[in-house]
MARVO-897283 format. One line per 3 residues: number of its first residue (from 0); for each residue x, y, z of C-alpha. Coordinates in steps of 0.001 Angstrom, whole numbers, m for minus. Example, Ala and Ser with C-alpha at 12.3 -4.5 7.8 and 13.67 -1.06 7.14 Angstrom:
# MARVO-897283
0) 12300/m4500/7800 ~ 13670/m1060/7140
//
This chain:
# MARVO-897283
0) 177711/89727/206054 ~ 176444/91085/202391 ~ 176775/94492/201119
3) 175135/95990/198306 ~ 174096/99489/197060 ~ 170531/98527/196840
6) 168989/94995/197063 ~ 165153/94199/195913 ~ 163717/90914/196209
9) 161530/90470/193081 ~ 157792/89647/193607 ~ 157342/85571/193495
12) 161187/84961/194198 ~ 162393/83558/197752 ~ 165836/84563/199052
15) 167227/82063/201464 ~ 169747/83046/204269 ~ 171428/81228/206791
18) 170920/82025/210197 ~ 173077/84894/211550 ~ 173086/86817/208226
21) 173493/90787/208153 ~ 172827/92403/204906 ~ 173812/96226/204755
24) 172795/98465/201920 ~ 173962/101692/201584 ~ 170929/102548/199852
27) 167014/101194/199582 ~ 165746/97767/200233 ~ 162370/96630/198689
30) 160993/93392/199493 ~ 158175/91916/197228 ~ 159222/88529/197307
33) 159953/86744/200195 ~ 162741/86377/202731 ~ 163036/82894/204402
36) 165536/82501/207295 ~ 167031/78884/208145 ~ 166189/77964/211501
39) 169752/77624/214746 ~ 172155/75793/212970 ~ 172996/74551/216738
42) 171296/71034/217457 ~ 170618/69431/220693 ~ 172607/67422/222149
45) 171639/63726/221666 ~ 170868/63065/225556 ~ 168390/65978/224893
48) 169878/69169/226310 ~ 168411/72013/224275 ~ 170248/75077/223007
51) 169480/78175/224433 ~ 169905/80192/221421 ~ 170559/84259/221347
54) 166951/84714/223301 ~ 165899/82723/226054 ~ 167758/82461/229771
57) 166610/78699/230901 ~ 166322/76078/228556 ~ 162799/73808/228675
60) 162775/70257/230360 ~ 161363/67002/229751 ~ 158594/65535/231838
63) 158916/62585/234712 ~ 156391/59750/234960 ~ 154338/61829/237194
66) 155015/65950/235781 ~ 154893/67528/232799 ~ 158311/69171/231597
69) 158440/73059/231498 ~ 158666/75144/228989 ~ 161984/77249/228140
72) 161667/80929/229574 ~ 162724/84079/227140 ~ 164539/86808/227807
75) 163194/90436/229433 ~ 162042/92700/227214 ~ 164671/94790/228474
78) 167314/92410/226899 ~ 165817/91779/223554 ~ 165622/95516/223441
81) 169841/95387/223494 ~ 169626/92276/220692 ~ 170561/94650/217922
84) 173776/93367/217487 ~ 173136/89606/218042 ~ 175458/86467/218456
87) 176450/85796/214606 ~ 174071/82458/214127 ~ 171454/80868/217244
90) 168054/82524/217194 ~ 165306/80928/218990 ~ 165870/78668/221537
93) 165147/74734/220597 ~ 162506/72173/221985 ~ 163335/69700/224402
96) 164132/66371/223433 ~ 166399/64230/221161 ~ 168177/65683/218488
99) 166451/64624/215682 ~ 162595/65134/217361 ~ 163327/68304/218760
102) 162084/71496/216884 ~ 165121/74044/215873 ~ 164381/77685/217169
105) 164138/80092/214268 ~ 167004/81508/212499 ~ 168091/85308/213097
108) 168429/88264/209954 ~ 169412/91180/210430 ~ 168204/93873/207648
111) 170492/96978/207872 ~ 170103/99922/205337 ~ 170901/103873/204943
114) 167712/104427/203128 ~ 164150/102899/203845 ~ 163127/99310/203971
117) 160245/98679/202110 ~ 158119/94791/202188 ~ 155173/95222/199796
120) 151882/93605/199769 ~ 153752/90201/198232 ~ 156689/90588/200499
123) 157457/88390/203784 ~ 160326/87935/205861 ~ 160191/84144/207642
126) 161937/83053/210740 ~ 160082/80671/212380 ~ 160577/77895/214346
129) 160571/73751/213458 ~ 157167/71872/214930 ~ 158857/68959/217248
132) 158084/65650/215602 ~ 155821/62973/217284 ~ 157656/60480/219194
135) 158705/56937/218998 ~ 158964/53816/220678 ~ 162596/54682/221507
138) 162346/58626/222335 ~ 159338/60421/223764 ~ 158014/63604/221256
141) 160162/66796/220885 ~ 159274/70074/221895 ~ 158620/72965/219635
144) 161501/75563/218365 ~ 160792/78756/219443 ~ 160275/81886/217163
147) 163352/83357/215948 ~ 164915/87316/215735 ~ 164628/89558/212914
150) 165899/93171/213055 ~ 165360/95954/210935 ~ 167142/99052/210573
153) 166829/102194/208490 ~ 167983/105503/208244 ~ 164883/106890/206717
156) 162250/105048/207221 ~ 160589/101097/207500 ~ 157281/100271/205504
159) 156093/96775/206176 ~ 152703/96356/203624 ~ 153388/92468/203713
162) 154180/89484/206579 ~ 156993/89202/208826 ~ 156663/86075/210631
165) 158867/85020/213603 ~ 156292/82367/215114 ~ 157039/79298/217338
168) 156803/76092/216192 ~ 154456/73132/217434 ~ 155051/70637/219960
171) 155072/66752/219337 ~ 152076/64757/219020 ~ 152517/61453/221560
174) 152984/58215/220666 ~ 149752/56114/221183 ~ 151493/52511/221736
177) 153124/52710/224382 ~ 151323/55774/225632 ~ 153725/59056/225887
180) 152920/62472/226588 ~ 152430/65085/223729 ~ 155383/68402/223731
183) 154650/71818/224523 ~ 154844/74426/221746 ~ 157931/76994/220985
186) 157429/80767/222453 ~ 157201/83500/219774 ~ 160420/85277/218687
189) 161767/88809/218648 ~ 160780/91381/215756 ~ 162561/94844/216193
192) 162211/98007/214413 ~ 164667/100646/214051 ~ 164116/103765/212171
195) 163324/107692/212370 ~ 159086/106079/210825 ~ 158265/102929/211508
198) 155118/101223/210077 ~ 154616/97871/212023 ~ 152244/95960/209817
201) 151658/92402/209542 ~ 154118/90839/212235 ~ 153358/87670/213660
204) 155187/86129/216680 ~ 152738/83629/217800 ~ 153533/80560/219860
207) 153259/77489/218490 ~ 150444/75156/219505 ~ 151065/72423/221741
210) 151330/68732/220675 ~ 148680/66747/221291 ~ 147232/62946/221212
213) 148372/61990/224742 ~ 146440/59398/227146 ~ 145620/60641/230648
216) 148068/60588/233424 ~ 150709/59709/230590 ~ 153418/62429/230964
219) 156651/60500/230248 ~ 158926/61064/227146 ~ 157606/64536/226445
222) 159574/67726/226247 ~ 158919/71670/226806 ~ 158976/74091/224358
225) 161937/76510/223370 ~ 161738/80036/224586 ~ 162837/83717/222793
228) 160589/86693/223276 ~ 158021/84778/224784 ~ 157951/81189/226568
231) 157618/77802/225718 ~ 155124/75472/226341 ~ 154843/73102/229073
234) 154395/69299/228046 ~ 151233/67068/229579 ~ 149371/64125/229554
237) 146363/64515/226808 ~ 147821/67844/225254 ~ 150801/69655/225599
240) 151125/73627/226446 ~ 150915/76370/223783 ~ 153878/78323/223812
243) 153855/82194/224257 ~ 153498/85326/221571 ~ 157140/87068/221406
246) 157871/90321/221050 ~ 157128/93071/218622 ~ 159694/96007/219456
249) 159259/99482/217937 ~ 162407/101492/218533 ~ 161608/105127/216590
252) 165225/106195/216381 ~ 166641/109475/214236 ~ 170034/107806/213373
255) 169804/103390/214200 ~ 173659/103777/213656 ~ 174202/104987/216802
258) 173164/101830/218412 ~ 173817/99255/215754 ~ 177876/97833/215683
261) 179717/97768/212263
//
């Protein structure tokens, strides 16, 4: 956790932040650079069990011989509502697949401040999720990372004029020799607002497109997408699933300290 009296991000400058950051300022925050958020520290397992992350209640599967493997599925919107006080670093939930061909779910930021938040016309904050990478002859394609969680809080007001992105990432193209199924695509992530004015903006929590590439009736070695505020993709034979947009939550509060934990 950071603390500062104010905190601007100068226009062409990128601050990077792990996932699970919270930076409080006791007074403004101006963003006209950009905010990029490192995707879940929190790999797969090598046998291909994906991490959950803070946003998604079933983790995706990966496909038989003769089925595609489901996507991962998110959350209620009646939980993300209560994600203002987050686990400390998973976001979006990863793709299916092997470690190192899965896509990491985006990172989580949490953006607290006394005064107003404002992201200008050059500003962006960036969690999205990793594309799965194509397979191999060894390990079928990995699914898409889903969208990750960004949460902002002020005690006067939040003016987005820029991008805050929290989209899903693609799923794995197949391998063409020997023919493999293509991945299904992360689900968007979780954007929440929390002020007495809130003006939403640009905020994109798309789901990323699934993989493609694959030959008919060719299923094996493909992988579902990651889930957060929306679902992941299901894997298939010539194309894999798109995952689904997240959520965009607008929570016009007089006093967000009430419901956010110091």
């Amino acid at each position: 956790m950071f603390q500062f009296r104010s905190l601007t991000v100068e226009a062409g400058q990128t601050l990077t932040v792990p996932s699970g950051v919270t930076i409080r300022v006791s007074g403004d925050v101006t963003i006209n650079g950009t905010i990029t958020v490192d995707p879940n520290p929190d790999q797969n397992i090598n046998a291909g069990l994906p991490d959950l992350g803070a946003c998604s209640d079933i983790v995706p599967t990966s496909a038989t011989s003769s089925a595609g493997g489901s996507g991962g599925i998110a959350i209620s919107q009646t939980v993300a509502l209560q994600l203002v006080n987050p686990p400390l670093s998973e976001g979006g939930g990863n793709g299916g697949g092997f470690s190192t061909l899965s896509g990491l779910g985006g990172g989580i930021v949490r953006v607290f401040a006394s005064g107003k938040i404002t992201i200008a016309a050059t500003g962006s904050i960036t969690a999205d999720g990793e594309p799965g990478n194509a397979g191999t002859i060894v390990r079928g394609s990995g699914g898409g990372g889903a969208g990750g969680i960004i949460i902002l809080a002020a005690g006067t007001s939040i003016s987005n004029g820029g991008t805050i992105s929290a989209s899903g990432g693609a799923g794995g193209n197949a391998l063409s020799s020997p023919a493999s199924g293509p991945s299904g695509g992360g689900g968007g992530g979780i954007v929440h607002f929390l002020s007495p004015s809130n003006t939403q903006g640009t905020v994109l929590v798309t789901g990323g497109a699934g993989g493609t590439g694959g030959s008919s009736g060719k299923f094996s070695n493909a992988n579902g997408g990651g889930a957060c505020g929306g679902n992941g993709g299901a894997s298939g034979d010539t194309t894999g699933v798109a995952g689904i947009a997240g959520r965009i939550l607008i929570s016009t509060v007089p006093n967000p300290s009430t419901v956010i934990i110091s």
